[in-house]
C-alpha positions in Angstrom: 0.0 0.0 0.0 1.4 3.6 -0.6 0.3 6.7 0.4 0.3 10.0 -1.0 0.4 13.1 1.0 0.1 16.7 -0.3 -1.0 19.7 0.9 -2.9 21.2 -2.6 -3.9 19.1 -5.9 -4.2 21.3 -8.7 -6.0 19.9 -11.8 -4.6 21.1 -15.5 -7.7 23.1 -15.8 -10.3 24.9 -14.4 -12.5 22.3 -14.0 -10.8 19.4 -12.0 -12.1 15.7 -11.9 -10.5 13.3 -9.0 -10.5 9.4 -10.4 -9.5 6.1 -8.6 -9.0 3.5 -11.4 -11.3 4.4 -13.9 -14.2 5.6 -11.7 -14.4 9.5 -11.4 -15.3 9.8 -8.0 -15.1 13.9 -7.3 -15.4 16.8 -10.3 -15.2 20.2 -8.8 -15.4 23.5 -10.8 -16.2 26.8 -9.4 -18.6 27.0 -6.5 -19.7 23.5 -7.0 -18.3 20.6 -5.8 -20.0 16.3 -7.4 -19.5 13.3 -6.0 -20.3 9.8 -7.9 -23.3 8.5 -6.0 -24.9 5.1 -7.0 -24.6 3.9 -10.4 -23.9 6.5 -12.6 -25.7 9.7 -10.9 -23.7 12.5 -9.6 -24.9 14.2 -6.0 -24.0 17.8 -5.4 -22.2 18.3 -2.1 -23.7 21.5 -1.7 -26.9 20.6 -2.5 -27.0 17.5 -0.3 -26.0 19.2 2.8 -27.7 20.0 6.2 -27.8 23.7 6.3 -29.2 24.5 9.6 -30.5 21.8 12.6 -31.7 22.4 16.2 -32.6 20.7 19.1 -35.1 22.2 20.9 -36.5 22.1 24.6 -39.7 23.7 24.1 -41.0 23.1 27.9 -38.5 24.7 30.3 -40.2 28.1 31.5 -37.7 29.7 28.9 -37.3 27.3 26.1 -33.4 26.7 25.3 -31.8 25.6 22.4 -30.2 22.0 23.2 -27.4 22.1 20.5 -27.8 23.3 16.7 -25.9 24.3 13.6 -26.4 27.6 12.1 -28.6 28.6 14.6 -28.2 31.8 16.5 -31.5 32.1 18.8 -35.2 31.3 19.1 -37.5 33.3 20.0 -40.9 32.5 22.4 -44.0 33.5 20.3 -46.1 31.6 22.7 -47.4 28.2 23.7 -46.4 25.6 20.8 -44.9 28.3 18.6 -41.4 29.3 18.2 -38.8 31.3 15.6 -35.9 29.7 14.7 -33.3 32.7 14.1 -30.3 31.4 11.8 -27.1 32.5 11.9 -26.4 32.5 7.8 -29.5 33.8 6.1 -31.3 31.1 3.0 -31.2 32.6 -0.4 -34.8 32.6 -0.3 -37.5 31.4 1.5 -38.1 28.4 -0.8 -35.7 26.0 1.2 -37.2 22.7 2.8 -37.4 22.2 6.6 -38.3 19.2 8.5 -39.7 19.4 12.0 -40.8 16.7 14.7 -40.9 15.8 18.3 -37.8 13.9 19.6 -38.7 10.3 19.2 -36.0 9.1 21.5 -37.9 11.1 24.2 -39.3 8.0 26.1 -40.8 10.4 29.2 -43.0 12.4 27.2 -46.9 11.8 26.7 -47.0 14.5 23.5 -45.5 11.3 21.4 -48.2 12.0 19.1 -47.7 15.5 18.2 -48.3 17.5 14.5 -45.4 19.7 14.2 -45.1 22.3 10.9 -43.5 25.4 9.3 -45.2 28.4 8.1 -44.2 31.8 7.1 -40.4 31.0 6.5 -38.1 34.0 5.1 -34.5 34.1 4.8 -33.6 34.6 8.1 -36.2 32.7 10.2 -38.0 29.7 10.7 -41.8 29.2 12.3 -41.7 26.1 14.3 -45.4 25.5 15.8 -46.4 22.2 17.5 -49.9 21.4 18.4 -49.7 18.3 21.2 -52.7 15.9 19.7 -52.3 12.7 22.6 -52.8 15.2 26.3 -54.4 18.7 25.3 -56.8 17.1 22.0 -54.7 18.9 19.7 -54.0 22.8 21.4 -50.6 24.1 20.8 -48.1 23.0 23.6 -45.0 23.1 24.6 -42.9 20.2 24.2 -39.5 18.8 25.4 -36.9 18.2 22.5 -38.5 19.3 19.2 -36.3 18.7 16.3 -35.9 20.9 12.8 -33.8 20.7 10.1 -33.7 22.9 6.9 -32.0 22.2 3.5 -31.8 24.6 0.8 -29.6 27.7 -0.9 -27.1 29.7 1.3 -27.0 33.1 0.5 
């Protein structure tokens, strides 16, 4: 086995294609970076990635943000309702967020809750969550509610 160590690979041109055997496995050109997914079908890095995640405990008397990426606050609306403040704003409000109750929370009796987005902008996310197992489907506060977004950096 041999290994090759090197601190910059510069391709012959501007747009620069990594292969092992005869598989191209990365192309990267400006701003955009492909990797060979399955069979033949290339996957933008870029594209593919999480752009902002947060864990969130919903049911202290001020709700606190667990861990996250690219998240610089919440705010409190009210019960069930919270804004997700990012750090590095979306390039429009377009981009594709994904929001539910920690599953892994064995303790809590909201299990069963409907969690959604609305009025997303660049900067912000609208996390509501109506509790539909102990208050017949009100808004509530819950403990570890999870979002993640995907979409266009600005």
């Amino acid at each position: 086995m041999s290994t090759l160590v090197v601190d910059t690979l510069t391709g012959k041109s501007t747009a620069t294609t990594l292969t092992i055997g005869s598989t191209p496995v990365v192309s990267a050109s400006a701003n955009s970076l492909t990797i060979r997914g399955e069979g033949s079908a290339q996957t933008s890095v870029q594209q593919g990635l999480i752009k902002s995640w947060m864990n969130l405990d919903g049911d202290l008397s001020t709700p606190a943000v667990l861990d996250s990426f690219n998240t610089s606050s919440i705010q409190d609306v009210s019960a069930g309702r919270y804004t997700q403040i990012v750090t590095s704003a979306f390039s429009n409000a377009n981009y594709s967020t994904t929001i539910g109750p920690d599953a892994c929370d064995g303790g809590s009796t909201d299990m069963h809750s409907a969690v959604y987005n609305s009025g997303r902008a660049t900067t912000t996310t609208n996390v509501h969550v109506v509790g539909l197992t102990t208050n017949g489907g009100a808004f509530a506060d819950l403990e570890h509610i999870c979002a993640m977004s995907a979409g266009d950096l600005a």
